[in-house]
C-alpha positions as CSV (number, residue, x, y, z in Angstrom):
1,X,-16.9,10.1,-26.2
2,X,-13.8,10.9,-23.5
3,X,-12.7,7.9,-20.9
4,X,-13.3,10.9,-18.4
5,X,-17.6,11.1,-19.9
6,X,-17.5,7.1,-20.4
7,X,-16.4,6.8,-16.9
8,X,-19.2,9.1,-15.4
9,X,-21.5,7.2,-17.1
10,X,-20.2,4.2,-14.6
11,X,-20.6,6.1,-11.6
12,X,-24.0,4.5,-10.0
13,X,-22.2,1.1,-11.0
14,X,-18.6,2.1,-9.5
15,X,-20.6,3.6,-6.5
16,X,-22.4,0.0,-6.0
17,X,-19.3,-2.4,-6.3
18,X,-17.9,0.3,-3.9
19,X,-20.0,-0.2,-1.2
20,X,-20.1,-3.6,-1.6
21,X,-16.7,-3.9,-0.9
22,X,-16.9,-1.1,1.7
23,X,-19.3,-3.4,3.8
24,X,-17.4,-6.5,3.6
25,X,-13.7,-5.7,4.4
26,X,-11.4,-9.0,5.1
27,X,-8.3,-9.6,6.1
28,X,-5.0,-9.3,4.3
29,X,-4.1,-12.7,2.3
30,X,-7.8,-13.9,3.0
31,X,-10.2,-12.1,0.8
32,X,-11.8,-14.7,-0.5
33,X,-15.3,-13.6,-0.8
34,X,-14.0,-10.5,-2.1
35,X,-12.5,-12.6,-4.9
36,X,-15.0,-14.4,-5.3
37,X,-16.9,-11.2,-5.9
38,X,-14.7,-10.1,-8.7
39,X,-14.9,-13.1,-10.3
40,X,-18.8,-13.1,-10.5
41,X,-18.7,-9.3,-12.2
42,X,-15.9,-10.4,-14.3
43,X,-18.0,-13.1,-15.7
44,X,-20.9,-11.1,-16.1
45,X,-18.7,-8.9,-18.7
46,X,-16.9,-12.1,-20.4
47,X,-13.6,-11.0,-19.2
48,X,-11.3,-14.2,-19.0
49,X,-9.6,-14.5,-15.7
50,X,-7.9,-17.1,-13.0
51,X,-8.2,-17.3,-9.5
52,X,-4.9,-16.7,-7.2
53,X,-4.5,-18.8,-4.2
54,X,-5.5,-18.1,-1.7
55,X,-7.1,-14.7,-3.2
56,X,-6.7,-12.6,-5.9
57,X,-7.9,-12.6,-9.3
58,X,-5.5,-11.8,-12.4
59,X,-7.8,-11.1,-16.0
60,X,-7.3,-10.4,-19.4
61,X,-8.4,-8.4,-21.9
62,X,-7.2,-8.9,-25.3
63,X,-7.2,-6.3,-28.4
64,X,-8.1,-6.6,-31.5
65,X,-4.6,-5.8,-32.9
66,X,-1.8,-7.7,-31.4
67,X,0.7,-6.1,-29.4
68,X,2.2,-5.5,-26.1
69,X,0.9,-6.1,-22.6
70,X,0.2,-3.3,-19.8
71,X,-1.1,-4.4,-16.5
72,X,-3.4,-2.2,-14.4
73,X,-3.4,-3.4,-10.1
74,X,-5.5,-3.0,-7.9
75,X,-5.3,-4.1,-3.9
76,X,-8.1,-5.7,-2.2
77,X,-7.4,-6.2,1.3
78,X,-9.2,-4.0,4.4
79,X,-7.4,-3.1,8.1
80,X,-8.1,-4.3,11.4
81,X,-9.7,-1.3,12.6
82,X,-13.3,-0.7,14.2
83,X,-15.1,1.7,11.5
84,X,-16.1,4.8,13.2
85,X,-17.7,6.8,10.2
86,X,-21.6,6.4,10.8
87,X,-22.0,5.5,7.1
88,X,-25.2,3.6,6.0
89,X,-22.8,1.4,4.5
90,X,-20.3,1.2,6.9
91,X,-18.5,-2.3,7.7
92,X,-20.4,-5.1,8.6
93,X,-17.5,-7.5,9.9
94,X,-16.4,-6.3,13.4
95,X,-13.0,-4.7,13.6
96,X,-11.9,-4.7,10.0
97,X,-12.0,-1.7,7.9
98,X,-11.4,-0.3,4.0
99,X,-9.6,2.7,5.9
100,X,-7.0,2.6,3.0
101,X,-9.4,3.1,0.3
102,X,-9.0,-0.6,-1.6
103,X,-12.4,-0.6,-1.7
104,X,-12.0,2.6,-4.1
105,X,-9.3,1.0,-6.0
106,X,-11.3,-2.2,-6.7
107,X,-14.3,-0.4,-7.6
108,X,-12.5,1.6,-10.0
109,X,-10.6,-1.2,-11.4
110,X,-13.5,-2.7,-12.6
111,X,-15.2,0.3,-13.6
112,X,-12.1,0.2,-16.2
113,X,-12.8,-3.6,-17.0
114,X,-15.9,-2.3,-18.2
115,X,-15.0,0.4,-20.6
116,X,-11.7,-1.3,-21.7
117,X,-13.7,-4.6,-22.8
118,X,-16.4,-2.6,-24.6
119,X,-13.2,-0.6,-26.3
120,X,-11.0,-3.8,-26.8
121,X,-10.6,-4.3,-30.5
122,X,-9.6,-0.9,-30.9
123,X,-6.4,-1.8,-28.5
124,X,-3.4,-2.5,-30.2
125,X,-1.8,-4.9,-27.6
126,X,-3.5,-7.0,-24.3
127,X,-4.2,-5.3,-21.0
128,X,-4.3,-7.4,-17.3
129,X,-6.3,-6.7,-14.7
130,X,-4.8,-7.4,-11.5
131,X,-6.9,-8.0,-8.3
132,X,-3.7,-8.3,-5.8
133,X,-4.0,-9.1,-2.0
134,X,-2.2,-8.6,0.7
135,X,-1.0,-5.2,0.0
136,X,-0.9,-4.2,4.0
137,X,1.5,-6.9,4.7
138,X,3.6,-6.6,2.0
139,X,3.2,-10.3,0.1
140,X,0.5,-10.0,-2.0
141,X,2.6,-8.6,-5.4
142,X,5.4,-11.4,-4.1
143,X,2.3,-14.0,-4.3
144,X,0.9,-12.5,-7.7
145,X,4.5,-13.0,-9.2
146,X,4.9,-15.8,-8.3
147,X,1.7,-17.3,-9.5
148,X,2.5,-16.2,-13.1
149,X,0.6,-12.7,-12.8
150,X,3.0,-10.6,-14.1
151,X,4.4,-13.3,-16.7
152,X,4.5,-11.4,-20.4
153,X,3.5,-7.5,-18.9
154,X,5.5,-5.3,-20.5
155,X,4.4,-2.4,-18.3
156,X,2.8,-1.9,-15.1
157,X,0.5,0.8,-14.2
158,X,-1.1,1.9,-10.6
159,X,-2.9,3.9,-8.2
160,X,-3.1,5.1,-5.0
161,X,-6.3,7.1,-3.8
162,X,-5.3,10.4,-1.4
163,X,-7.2,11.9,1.0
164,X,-5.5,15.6,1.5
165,X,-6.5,15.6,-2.7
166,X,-9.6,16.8,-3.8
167,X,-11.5,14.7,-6.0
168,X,-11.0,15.2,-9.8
169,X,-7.1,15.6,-9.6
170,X,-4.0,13.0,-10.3
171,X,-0.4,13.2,-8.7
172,X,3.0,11.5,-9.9
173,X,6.5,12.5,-10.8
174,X,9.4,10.8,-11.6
175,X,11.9,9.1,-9.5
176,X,11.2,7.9,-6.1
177,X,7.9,8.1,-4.9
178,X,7.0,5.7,-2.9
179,X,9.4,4.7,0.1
180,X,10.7,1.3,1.2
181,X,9.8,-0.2,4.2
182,X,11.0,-2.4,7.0
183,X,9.6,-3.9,10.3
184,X,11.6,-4.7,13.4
185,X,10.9,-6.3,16.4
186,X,13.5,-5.3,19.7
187,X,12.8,-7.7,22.6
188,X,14.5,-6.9,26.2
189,X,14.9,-9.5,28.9
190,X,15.8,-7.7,32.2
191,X,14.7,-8.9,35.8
192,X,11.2,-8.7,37.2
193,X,10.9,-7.0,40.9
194,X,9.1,-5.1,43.3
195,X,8.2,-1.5,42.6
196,X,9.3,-0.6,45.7
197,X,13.2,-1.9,45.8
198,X,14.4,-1.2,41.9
199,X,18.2,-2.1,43.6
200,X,16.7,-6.1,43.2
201,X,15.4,-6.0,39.6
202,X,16.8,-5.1,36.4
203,X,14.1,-2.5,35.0
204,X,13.0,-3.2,31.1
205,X,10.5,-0.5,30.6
206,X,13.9,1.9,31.7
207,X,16.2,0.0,28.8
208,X,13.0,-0.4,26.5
209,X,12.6,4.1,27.0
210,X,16.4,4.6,26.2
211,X,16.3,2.4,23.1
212,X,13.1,4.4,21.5
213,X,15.2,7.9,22.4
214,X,18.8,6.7,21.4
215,X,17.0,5.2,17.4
216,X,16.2,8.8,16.9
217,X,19.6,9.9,16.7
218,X,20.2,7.4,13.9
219,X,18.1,10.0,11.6
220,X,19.3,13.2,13.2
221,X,23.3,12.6,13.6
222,X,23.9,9.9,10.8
223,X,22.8,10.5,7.6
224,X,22.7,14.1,5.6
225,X,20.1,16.2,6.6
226,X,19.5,16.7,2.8
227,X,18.5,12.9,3.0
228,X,15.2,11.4,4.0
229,X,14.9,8.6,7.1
230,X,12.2,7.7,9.1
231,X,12.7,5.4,12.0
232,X,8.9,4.8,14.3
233,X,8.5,2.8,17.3
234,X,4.9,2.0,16.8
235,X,4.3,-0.5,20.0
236,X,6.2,-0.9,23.3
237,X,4.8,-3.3,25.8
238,X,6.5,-3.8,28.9
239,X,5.1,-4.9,32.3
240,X,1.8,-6.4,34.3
241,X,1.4,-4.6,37.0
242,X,1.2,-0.9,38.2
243,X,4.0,-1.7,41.2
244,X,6.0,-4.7,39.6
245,X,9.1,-3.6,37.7
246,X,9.1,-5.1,34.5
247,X,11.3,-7.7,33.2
248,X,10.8,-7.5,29.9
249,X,9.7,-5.5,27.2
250,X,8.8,-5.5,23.0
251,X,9.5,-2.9,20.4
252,X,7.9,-3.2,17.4
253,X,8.5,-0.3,14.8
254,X,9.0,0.1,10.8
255,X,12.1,2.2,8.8
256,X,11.4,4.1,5.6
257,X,13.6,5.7,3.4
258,X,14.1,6.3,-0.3
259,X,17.8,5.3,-0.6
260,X,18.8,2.2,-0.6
261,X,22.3,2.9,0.3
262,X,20.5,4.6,3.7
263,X,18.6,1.7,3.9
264,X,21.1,-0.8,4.2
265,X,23.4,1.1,6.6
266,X,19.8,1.1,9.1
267,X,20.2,-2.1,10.4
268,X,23.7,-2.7,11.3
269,X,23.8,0.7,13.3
270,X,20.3,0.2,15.1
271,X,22.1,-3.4,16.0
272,X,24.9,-1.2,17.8
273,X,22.4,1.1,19.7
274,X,20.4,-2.1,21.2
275,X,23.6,-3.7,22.3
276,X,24.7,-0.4,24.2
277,X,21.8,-0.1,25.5
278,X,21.9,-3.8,26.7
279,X,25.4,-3.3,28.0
280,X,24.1,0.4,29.3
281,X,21.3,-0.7,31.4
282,X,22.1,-4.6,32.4
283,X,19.3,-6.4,29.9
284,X,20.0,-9.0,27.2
285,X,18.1,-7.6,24.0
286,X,17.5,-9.4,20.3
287,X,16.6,-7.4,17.4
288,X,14.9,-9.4,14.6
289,X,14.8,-7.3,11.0
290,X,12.8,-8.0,8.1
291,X,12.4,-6.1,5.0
292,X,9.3,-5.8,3.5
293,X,9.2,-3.4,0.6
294,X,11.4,-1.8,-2.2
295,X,11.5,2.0,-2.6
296,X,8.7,2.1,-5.8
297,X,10.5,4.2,-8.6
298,X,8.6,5.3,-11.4
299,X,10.5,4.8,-15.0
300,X,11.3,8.5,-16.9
301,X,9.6,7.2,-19.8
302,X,6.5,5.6,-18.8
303,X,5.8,8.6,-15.9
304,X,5.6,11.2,-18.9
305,X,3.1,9.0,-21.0
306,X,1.0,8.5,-17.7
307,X,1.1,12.5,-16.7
308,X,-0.1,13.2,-20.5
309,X,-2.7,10.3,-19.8
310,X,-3.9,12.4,-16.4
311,X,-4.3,15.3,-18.3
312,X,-7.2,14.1,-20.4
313,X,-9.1,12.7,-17.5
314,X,-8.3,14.9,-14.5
315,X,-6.3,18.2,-13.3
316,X,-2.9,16.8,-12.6
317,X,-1.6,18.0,-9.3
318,X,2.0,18.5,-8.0
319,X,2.6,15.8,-5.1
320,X,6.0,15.4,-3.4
321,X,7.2,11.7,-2.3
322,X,5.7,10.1,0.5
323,X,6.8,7.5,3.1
324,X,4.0,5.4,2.4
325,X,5.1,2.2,1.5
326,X,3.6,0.4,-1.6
327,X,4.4,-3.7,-2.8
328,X,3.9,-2.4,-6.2
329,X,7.5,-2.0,-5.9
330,X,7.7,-5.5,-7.0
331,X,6.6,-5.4,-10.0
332,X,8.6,-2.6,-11.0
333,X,11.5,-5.1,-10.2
334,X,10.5,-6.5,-13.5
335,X,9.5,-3.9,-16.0
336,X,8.8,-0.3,-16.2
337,X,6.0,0.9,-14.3
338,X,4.4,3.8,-12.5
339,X,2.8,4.4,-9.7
340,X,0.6,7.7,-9.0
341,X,-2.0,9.3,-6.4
342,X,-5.4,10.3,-7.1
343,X,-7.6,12.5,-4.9
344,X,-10.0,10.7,-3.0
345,X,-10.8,14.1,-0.8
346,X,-11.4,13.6,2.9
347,X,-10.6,15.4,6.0
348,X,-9.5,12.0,7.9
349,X,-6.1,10.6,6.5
350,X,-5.2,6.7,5.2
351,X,-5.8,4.4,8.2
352,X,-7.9,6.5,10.3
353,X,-11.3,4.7,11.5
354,X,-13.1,7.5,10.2
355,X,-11.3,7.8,6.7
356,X,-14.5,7.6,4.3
357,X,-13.4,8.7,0.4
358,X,-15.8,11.1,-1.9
359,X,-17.0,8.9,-4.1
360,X,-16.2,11.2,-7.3
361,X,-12.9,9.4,-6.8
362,X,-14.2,6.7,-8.4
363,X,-14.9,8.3,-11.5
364,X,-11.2,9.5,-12.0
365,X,-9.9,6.0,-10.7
366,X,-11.8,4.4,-13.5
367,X,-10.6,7.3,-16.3
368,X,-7.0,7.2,-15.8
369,X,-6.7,3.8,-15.4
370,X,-8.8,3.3,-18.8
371,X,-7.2,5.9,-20.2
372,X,-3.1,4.9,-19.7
373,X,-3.6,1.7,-20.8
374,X,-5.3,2.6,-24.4
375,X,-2.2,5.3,-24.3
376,X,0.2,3.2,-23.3
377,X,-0.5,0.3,-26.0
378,X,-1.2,3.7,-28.6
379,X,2.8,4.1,-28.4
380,X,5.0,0.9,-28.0
């Protein structure tokens, strides 16, 4: 029997764990009853695993031959966001959300667990299970590393569901596929005053306007137009009252890009356009700059073995790069890895309060992750 048929015989299981995790989202870096979880179906199957602190679970499965080590991921954490889909099992903790689909992802990774321990002594090498946390913020693969998760993985293998892909399919290609990502944070003191006489303030919502029009330019006039950048001001809040000019105001936005030469060169250049904007329009303005996440990169090598894998378990499908950003990039700082996309077929995107995946996902989820790692250890 196929990983694709031993997988679909998983589905009312996958479909349960699913759910589960669907009604009891928590909050990036604190899913602790969601680890917990895990750790109660791991033991029912006998899989042997440690608990990450604060969250997190990292398992093992041994072969029967020895061998290498592959790790399969998979991210737990849910969104602030009020659920809007009307589904019997919609969230039950107010304001938080699976709207990115970890639920999927978990429920599939253990799906996996299942089939991979049953299949275990026919492996020729060890695969780890990893329950990471804090994807959305961008420290859960930093805390996993450093915790010893990735500690003897010789390749590293994993998924992201997509919504504009019908269930049934898998997307991945070689190269960059996954952006980096960086937040900043622009805050502009100016002088509170009366709406009525602007001549006795110094007006922050008017510097805080020019600053969001005069970052654009940074992608439009300063890098090839062959080249990808993305620079969004996701938040400005300036001001308390409708007639009180406002004497200060916060940017808070995030840069992707797939070069890191482009990358670098972001910060120093959106440093010059806040301080002529300062000078420009009489405010004192700070920009603070953090980078969050490497461009993920998926290795020649291990990206043909995974597309042969999706071929057995799914109809591969022809996806571009996306600006999505994805820690997973961290792990591929320390050994080859991919990272692909697997339809999860819904008309609302990632992030939306009404983003609900077809739950045939699951079935594919569980497959390919299955399916790589028996490949993988099959031909190293």
């Amino acid at each position: 029997m196929s990983y694709l048929d031993k997988a679909k015989a998983l589905e009312e299981y996958m479909v349960t764990m699913r759910r589960h995790f669907h009604q009891h989202p928590e909050k990036s870096m604190e899913e602790r009853e969601t680890t917990a979880f895990i750790m109660a179906r791991l033991n029912e199957m006998g899989i042997p695993h440690r608990k990450l602190n604060p969250s997190g679970v990292v398992a093992e499965i041994p072969g029967g031959r020895p061998g290498k080590t592959v790790a399969l991921r998979a991210d737990m954490d849910a969104l602030t966001i009020q659920e809007e889909t009307g589904l019997p099992f919609a969230s039950k903790a107010e304001g938080l959300m699976h709207a990115c689909g970890h639920d999927l992802h978990m429920a599939g990774l253990l799906g996996a667990a299942r089939l991979l321990w049953q299949e275990r002594q026919s492996l020729g090498g060890n695969v780890r299970l990893i329950f990471q946390p804090g994807e959305e913020v961008g420290k859960g693969a930093k805390a996993v590393i450093e915790q010893g998760g990735m500690e003897g993985v010789d390749m590293v293998f994993g998924m992201h569901n997509m919504p504009s892909l019908p269930a049934g399919t898998v997307a991945g290609s070689k190269g960059p596929v996954f952006s980096a990502a960086d937040y900043f944070k622009i805050t502009i003191q100016g002088k509170a005053g009366h709406g009525a006489t602007p001549e006795d303030a110094i007006d922050a919502t008017v510097a805080a306007s020019a600053l969001v029009m005069n970052l654009q330019p940074l992608v439009s006039r300063e890098i090839s137009s062959l080249e990808s950048l993305v620079i969004t001001v996701g938040q400005l809040h300036s001001g308390t009252r409708f007639n009180i000019i406002s004497g200060e105001a916060v940017l808070e936005g995030t840069v992707r890009s797939f070069d890191p030469a482009i990358h670098d060169m972001v910060p120093g250049a959106m440093e010059r356009v806040v301080e002529g904007i300062a000078r420009a329009y009489r405010v004192e303005a700070k920009l603070e700059y953090d980078k969050v996440a490497k461009a993920c990169v998926n290795e020649e090598g291990f990206t043909d073995l995974c597309l042969r894998s999706a071929g057995k378990v799914a109809q591969v499908a022809p996806e571009g790069r996306q600006m999505i950003a994805e820690d997973f990039s961290e792990y591929m700082q320390l050994c080859p890895g991919a990272f692909f996309l697997y339809g999860s077929g819904c008309e609302y995107p990632l992030h939306s309060d009404h983003f609900a995946g077809d739950e045939q996902a699951l079935i594919t989820a569980c497959a390919m992750y299955a399916q790589v790692a028996a490949d993988a250890l099959s031909q190293i």
